[in-house]
NUBA-570011 format. One record per residue (C-alpha): residue in three letters; x, y, z. Coordinates in Angstrom, 1 decimal, padded with zeros to 4 digits. Last residue first. Layout:
! NUBA-570011
rest: ala | px: X | py: Y | pz: Z;
...
This chain:
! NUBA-570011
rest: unk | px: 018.2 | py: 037.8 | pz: -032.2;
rest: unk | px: 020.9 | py: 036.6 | pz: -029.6;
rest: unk | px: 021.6 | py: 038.6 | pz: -027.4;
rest: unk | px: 024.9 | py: 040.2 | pz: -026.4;
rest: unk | px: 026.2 | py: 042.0 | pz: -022.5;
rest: unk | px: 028.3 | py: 044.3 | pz: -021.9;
rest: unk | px: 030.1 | py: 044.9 | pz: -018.6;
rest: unk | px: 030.0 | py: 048.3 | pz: -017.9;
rest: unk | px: 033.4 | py: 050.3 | pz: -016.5;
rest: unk | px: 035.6 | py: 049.6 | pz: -019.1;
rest: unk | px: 039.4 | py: 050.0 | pz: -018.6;
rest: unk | px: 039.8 | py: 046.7 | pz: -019.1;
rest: unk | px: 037.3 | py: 044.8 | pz: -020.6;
rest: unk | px: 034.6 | py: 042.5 | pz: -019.6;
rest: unk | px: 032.2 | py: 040.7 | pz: -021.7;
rest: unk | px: 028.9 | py: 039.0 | pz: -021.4;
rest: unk | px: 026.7 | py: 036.2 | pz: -023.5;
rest: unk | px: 023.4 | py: 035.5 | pz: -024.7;
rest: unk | px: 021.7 | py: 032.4 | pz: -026.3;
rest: unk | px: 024.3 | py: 030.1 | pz: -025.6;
rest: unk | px: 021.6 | py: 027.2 | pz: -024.2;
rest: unk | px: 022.9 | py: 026.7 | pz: -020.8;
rest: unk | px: 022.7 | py: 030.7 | pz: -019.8;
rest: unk | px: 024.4 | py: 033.8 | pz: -019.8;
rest: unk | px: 027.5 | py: 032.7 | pz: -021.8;
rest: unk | px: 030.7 | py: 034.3 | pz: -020.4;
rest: unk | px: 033.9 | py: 036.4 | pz: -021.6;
rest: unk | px: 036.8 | py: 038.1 | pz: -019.9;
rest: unk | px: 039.5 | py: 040.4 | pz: -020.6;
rest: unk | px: 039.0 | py: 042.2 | pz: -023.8;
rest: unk | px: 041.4 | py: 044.8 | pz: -024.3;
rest: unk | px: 038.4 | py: 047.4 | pz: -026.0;
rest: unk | px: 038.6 | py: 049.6 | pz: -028.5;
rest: unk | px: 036.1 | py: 047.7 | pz: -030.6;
rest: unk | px: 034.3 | py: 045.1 | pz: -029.1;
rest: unk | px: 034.3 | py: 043.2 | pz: -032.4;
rest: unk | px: 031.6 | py: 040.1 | pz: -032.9;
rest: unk | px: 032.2 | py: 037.0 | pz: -034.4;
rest: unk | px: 029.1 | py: 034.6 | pz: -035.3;
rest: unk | px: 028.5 | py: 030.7 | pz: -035.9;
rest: unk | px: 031.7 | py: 029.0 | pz: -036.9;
rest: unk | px: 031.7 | py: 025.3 | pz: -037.1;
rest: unk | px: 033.3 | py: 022.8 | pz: -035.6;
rest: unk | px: 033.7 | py: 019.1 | pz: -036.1;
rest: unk | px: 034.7 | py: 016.3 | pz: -033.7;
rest: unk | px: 035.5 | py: 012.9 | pz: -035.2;
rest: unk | px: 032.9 | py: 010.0 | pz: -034.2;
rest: unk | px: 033.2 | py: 008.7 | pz: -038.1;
rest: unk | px: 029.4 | py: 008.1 | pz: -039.1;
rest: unk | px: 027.9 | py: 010.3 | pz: -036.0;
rest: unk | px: 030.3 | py: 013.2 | pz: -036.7;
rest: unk | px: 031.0 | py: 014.7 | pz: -033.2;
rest: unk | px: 029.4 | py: 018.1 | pz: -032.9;
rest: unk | px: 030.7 | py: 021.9 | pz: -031.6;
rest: unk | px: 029.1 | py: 024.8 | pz: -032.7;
rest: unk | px: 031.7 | py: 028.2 | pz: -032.6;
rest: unk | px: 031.1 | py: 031.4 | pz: -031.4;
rest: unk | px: 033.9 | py: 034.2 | pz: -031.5;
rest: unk | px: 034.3 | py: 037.5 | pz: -029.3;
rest: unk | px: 036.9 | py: 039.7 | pz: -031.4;
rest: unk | px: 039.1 | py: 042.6 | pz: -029.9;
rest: unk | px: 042.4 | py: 041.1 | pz: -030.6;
rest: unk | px: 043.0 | py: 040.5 | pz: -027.3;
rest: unk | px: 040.7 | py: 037.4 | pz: -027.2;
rest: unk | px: 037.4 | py: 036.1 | pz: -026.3;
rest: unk | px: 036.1 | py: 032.4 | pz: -027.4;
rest: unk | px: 032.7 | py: 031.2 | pz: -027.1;
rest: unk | px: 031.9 | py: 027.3 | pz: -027.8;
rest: unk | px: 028.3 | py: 026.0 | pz: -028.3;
rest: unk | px: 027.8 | py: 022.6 | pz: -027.2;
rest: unk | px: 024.0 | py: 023.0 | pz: -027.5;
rest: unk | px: 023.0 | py: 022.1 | pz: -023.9;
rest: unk | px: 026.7 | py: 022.9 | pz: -022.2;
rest: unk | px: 026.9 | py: 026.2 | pz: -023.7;
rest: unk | px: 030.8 | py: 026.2 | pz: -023.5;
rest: unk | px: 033.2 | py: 029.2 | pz: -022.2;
rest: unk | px: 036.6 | py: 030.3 | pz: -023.6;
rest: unk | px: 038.6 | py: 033.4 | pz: -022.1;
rest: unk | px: 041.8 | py: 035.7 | pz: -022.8;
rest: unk | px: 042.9 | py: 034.1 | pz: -026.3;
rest: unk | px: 046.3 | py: 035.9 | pz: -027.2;
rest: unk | px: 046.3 | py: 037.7 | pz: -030.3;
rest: unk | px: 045.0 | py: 037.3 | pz: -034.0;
rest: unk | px: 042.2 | py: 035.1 | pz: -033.0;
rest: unk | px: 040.8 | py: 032.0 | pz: -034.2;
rest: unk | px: 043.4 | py: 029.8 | pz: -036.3;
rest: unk | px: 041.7 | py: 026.5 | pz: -035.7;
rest: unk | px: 043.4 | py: 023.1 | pz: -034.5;
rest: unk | px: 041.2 | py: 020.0 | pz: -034.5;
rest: unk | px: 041.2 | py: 016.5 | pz: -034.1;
rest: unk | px: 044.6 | py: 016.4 | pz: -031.3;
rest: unk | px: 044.1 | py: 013.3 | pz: -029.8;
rest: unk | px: 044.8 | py: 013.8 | pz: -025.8;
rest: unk | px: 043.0 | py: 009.8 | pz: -025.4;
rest: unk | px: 040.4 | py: 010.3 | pz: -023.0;
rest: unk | px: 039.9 | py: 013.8 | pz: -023.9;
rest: unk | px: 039.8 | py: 013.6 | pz: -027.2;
rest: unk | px: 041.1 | py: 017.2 | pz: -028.3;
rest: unk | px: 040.2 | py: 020.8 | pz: -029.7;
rest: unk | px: 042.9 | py: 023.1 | pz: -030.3;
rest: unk | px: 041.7 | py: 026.8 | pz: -030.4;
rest: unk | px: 044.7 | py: 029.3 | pz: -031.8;
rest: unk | px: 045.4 | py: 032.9 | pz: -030.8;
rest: unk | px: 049.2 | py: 032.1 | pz: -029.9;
rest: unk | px: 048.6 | py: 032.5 | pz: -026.2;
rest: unk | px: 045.9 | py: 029.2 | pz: -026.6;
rest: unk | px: 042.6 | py: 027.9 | pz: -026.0;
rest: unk | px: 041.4 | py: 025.0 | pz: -025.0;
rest: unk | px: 038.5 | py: 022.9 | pz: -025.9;
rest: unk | px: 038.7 | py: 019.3 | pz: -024.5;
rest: unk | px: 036.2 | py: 017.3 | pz: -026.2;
rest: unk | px: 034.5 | py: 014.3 | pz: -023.4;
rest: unk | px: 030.8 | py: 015.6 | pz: -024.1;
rest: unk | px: 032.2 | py: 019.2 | pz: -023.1;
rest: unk | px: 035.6 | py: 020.3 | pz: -021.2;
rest: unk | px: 036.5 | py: 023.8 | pz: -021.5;
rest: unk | px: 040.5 | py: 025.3 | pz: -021.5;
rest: unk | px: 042.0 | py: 029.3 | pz: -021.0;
rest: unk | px: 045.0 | py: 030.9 | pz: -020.1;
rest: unk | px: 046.5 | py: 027.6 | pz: -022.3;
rest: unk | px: 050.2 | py: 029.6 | pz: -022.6;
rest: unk | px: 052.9 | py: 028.6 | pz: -025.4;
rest: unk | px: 055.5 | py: 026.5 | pz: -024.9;
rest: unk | px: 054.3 | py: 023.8 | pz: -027.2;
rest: unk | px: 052.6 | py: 021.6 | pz: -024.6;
rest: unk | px: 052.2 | py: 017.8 | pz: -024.1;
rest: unk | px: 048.6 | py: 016.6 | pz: -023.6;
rest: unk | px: 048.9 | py: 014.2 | pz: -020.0;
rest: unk | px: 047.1 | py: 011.7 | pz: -019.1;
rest: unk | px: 044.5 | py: 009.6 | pz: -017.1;
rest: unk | px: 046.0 | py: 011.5 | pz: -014.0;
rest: unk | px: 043.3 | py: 009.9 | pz: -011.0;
rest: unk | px: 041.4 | py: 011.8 | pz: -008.6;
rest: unk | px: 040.8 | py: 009.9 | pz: -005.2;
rest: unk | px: 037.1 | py: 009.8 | pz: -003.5;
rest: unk | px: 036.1 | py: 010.5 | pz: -007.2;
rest: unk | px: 037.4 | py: 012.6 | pz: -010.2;
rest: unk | px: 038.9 | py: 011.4 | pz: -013.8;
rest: unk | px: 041.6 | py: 013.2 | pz: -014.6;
rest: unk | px: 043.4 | py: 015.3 | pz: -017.5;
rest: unk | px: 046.5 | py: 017.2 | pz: -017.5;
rest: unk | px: 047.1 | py: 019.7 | pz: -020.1;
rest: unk | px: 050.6 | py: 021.8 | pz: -021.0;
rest: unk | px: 050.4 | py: 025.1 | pz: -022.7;
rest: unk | px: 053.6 | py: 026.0 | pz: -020.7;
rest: unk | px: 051.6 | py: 028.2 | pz: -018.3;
rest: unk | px: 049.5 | py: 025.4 | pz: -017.3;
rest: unk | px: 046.2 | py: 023.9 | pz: -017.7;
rest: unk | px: 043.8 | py: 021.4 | pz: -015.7;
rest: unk | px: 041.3 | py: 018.9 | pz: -017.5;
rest: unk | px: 038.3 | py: 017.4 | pz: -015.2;
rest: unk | px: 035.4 | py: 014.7 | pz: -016.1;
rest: unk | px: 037.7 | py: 012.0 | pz: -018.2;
rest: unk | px: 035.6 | py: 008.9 | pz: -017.7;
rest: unk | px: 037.4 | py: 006.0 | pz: -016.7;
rest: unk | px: 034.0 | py: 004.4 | pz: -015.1;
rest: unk | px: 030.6 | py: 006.3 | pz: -015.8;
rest: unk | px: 028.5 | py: 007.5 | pz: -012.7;
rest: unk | px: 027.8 | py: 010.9 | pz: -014.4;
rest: unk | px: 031.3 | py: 012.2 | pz: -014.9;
rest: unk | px: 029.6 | py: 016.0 | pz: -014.5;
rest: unk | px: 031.9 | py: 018.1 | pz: -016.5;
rest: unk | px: 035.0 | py: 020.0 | pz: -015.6;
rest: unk | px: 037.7 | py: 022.6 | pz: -016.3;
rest: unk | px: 040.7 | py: 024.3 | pz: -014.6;
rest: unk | px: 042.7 | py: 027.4 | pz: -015.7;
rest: unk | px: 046.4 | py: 028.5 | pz: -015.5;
rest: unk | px: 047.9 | py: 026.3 | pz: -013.4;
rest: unk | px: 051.5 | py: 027.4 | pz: -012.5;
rest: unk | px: 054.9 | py: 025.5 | pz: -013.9;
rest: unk | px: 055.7 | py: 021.6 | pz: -013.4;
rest: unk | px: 052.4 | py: 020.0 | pz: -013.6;
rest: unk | px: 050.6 | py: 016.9 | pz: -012.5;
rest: unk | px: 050.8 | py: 017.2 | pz: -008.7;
rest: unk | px: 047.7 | py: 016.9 | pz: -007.3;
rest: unk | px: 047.1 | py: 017.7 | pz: -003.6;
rest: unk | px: 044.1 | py: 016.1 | pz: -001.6;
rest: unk | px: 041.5 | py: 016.3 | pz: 000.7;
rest: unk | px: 041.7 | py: 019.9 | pz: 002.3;
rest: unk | px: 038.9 | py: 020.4 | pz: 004.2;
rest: unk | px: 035.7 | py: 022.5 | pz: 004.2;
rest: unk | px: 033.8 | py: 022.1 | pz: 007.8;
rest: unk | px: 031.9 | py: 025.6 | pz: 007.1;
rest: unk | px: 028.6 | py: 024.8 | pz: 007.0;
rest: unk | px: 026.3 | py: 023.2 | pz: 004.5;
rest: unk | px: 026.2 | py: 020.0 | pz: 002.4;
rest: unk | px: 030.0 | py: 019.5 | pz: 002.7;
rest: unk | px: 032.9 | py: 020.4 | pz: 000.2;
rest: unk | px: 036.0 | py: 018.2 | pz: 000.3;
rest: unk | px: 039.0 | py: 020.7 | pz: -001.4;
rest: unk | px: 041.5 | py: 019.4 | pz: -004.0;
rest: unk | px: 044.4 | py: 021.7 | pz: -004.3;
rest: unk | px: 045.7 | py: 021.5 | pz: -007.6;
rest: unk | px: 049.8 | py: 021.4 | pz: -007.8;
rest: unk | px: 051.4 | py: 023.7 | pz: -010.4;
rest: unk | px: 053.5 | py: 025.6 | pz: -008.2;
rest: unk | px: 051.7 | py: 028.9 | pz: -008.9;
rest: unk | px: 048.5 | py: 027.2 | pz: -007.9;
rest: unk | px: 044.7 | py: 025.3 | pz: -009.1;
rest: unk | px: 042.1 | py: 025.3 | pz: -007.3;
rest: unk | px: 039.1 | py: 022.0 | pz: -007.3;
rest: unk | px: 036.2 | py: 021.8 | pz: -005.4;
rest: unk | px: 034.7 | py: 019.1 | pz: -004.2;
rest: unk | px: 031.3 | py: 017.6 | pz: -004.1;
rest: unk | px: 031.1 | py: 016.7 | pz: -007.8;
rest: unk | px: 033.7 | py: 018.7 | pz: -009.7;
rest: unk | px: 033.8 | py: 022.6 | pz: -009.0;
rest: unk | px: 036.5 | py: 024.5 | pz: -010.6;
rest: unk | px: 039.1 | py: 027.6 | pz: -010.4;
rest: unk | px: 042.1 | py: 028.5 | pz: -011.8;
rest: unk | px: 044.5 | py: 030.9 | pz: -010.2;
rest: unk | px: 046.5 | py: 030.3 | pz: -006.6;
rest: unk | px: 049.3 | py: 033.3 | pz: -006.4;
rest: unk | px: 053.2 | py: 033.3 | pz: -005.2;
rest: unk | px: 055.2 | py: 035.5 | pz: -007.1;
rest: unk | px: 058.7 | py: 034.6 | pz: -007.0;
rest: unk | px: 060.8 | py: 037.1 | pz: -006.1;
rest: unk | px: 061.6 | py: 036.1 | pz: -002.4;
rest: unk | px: 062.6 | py: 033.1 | pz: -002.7;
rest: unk | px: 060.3 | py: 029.9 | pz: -001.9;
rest: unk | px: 061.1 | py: 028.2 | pz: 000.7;
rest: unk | px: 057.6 | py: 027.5 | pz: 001.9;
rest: unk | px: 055.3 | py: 030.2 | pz: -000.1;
rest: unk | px: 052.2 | py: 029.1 | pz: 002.3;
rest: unk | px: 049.2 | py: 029.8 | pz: 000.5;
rest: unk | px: 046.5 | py: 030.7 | pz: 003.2;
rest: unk | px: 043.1 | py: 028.5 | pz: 002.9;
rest: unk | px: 040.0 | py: 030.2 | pz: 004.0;
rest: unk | px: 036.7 | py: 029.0 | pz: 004.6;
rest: unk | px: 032.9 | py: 030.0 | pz: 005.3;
rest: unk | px: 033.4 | py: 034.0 | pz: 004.2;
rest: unk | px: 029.7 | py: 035.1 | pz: 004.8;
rest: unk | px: 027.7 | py: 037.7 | pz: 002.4;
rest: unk | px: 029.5 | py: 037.0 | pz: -001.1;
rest: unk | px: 025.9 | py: 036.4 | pz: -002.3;
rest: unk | px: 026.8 | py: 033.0 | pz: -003.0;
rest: unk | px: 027.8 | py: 031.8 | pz: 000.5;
rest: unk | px: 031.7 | py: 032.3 | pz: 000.7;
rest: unk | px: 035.3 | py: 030.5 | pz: -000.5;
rest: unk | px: 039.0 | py: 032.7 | pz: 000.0;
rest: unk | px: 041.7 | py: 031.0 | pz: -001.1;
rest: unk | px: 044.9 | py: 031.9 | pz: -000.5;
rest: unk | px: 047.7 | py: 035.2 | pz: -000.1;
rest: unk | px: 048.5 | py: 036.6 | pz: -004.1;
rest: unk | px: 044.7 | py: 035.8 | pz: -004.6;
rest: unk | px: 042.1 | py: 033.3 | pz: -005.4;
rest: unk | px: 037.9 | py: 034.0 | pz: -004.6;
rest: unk | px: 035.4 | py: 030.9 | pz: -004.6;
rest: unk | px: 031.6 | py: 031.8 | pz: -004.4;
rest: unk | px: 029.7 | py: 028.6 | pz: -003.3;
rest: unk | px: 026.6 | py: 027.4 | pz: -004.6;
rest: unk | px: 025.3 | py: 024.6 | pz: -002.4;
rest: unk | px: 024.0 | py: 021.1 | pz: -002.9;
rest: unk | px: 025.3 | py: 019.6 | pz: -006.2;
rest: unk | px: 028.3 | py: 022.1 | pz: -006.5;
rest: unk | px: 027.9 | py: 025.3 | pz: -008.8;
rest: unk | px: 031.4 | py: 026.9 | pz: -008.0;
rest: unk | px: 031.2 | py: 030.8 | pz: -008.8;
rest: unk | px: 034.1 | py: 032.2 | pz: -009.7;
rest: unk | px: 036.7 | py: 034.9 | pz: -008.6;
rest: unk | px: 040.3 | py: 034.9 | pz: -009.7;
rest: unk | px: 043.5 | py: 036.5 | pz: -009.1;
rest: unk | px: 043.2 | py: 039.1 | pz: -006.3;
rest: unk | px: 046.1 | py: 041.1 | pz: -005.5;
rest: unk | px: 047.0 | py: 040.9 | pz: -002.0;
rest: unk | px: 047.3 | py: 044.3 | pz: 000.2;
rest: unk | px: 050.8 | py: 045.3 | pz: 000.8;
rest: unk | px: 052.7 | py: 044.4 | pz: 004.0;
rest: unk | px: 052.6 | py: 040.9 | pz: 004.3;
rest: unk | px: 051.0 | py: 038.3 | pz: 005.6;
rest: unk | px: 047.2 | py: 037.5 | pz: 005.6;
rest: unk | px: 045.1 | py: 040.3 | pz: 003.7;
rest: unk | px: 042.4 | py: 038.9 | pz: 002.9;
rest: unk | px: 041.2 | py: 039.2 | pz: -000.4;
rest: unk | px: 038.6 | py: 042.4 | pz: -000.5;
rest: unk | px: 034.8 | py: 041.6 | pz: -001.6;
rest: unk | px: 032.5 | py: 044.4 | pz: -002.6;
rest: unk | px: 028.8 | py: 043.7 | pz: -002.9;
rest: unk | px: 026.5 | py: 045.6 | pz: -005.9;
rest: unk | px: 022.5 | py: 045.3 | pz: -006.0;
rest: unk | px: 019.5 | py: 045.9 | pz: -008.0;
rest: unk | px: 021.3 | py: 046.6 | pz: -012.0;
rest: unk | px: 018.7 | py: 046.7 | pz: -014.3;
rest: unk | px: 020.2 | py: 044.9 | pz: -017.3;
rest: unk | px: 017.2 | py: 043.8 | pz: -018.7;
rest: unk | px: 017.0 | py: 040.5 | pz: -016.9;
rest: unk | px: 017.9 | py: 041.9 | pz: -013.8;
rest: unk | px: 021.0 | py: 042.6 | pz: -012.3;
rest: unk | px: 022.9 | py: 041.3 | pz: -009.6;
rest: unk | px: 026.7 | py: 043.0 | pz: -009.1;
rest: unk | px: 029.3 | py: 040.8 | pz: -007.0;
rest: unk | px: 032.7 | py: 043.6 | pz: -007.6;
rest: unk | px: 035.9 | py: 041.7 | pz: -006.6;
rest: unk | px: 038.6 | py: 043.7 | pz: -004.3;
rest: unk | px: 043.1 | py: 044.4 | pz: -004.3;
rest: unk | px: 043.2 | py: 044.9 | pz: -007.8;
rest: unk | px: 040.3 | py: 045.0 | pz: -010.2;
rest: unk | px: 038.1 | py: 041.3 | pz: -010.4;
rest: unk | px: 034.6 | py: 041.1 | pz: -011.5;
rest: unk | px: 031.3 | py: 039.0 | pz: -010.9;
rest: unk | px: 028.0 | py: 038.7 | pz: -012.4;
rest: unk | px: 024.6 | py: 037.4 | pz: -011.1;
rest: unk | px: 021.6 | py: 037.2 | pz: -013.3;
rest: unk | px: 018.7 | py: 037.5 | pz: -011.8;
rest: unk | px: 014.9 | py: 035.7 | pz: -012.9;
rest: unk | px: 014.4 | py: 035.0 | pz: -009.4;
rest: unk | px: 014.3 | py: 030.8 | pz: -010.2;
rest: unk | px: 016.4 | py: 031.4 | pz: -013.0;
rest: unk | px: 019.3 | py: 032.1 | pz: -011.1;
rest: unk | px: 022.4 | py: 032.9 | pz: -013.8;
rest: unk | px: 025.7 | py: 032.7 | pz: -011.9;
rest: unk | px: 028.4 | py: 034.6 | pz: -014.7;
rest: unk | px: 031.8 | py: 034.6 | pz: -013.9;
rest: unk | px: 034.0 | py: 037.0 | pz: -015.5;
rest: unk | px: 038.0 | py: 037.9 | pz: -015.4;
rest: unk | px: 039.0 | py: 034.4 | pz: -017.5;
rest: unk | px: 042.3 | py: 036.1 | pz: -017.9;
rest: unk | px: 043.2 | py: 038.9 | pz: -016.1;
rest: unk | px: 043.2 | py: 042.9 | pz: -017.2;
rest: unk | px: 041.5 | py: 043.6 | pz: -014.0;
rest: unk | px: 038.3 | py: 045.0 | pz: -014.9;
rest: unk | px: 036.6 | py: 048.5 | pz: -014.4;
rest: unk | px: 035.7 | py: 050.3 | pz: -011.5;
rest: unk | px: 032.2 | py: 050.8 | pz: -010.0;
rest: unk | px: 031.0 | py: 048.7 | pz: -012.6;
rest: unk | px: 027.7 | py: 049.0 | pz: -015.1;
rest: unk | px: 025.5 | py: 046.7 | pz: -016.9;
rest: unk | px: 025.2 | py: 047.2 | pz: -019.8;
rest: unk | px: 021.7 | py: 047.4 | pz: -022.0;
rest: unk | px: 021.6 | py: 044.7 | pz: -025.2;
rest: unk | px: 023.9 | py: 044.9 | pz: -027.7;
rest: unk | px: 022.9 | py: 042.1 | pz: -030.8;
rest: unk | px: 023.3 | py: 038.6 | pz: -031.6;
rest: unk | px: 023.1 | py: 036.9 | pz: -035.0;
């Protein structure tokens, strides 16, 4: 059981994007970091353990070219093995600073090419994996960037081209030294998954076809892919393989966010419908076969739910963001 714990409240309320929450929990201070897109700025808000809030930073996309200001896509916090980086998307490129949001150290400008006019041109879907960091784009290529231990020499390593319409989302896990292990899965607008196994080169170990309908959303734990889909549905599959061992009708209406507890292999799910689900994920030790099991479902009522994180490794407490909501709220467990 989890119960409503104190908000913590937004200048403005959330974009109604996808995946619009990241959650950077620093035990050491006992802070909880959380951040928010609306529009043309992100909100950084600390807050302690309570919900106190102690500080609030506003970061704008640059602007590059053009004569309106960018629409930010995406902000997240990329937990790398050495530094904590705070990665921003946007209608324009790629915007990547210290933690706190207090120094831009890169940016990466999208460059439309020949692209008409009407196409919207936006990067989206954002993930650290070892030293790099991984973003996806409205092309459907992933930009793979080489991270170093500190400073700003960030460079572009490589390009992967794995899908035909715009990454959606982008998972990982850490590989941990293990050969032809699946540590990163990218998703498309088509429902489409590519999965790879990182290193100095990333390689396509293969592709789970789509069904034409949106992944906004996938997680990678213990080598399951969870992802989740426009149709309201949860598909969980082998990830070295793409066998499909589970399909769950979860929400009524599009899924918005998924995260994993990576200690307990909890699963949250967020959708439109209102409904924040958790789920227990375990592989059968006689047969290997993933099974899930439903642990608790709580309605935001009134809400269009846009974003939804666990507060820490175990999936004891979680946050949600909503449009039109100026608080984030935030769930305990009891």
């Amino acid at each position: 059981m989890f119960r409503r714990e104190r908000s913590v409240p937004l200048r403005g309320s959330a974009a109604a994007l996808c995946n619009n929450l990241s959650v950077l929990q620093l035990p050491a201070r006992n802070l909880m970091h959380f951040a928010v897109v609306h529009g043309p700025s992100a909100q950084l808000l600390s807050a302690a353990p309570e919900g106190v809030p102690l500080a609030q930073r506003q970061l704008h996309a640059k602007e590059g070219a053009g004569v309106s200001p960018p629409l930010i896509t995406q902000v997240h916090w990329c937990v790398l093995p050495f530094r904590v980086l705070l990665v921003l998307t946007s209608h324009r490129g790629i915007q990547m600073y210290e933690s706190d949001g207090s120094i831009m150290v890169y940016w990466h400008a999208l460059d439309s090419g020949d692209t008409s006019s009407v196409q919207a041109v936006f990067a989206r879907g954002i993930a650290a994996s070892g030293h790099f960091i991984c973003v996806g784009t409205w092309t459907g290529q992933v930009l793979v960037f080489d991270i170093p231990a500190k400073g700003p020499n960030i460079v572009l390593s490589e390009e992967l081209a794995g899908h035909q319409t715009a990454v959606t989302d982008i998972a990982t896990e850490p590989a941990q030294g293990q050969d032809s292990v699946a540590d990163m899965v990218t998703a498309d607008d088509s429902g489409l998954l590519c999965v790879w196994r990182s290193g100095s080169e990333f390689t396509l170990l293969t592709r789970i076809p789509g069904f034409g309908i949106p992944c906004p959303s996938v997680q990678l734990w213990q080598g399951i892919i969870a992802a989740g889909y426009g149709n309201g549905q949860i598909r969980l599959y082998e990830a070295t393989t793409g066998t499909l061992h589970v399909q769950i009708n979860a929400h009524a209406r599009a899924i918005c966010a998924l995260d994993l507890a990576p200690e307990v292999g909890k699963l949250l799910s967020a959708a439109e419908d209102t409904f924040v689900h958790i789920w227990k994920l375990r592989r059968s030790p006689e047969s290997g076969y993933i099974e899930v099991e439903h642990c608790h479902g709580e309605c935001v009522s009134d809400i269009q739910v846009c974003g939804a994180r666990f507060c820490d490794p175990s999936g004891s407490s979680f946050a949600v963001t909503g449009y039109d909501l100026a608080e984030i709220l935030r769930y305990s467990s009891v």
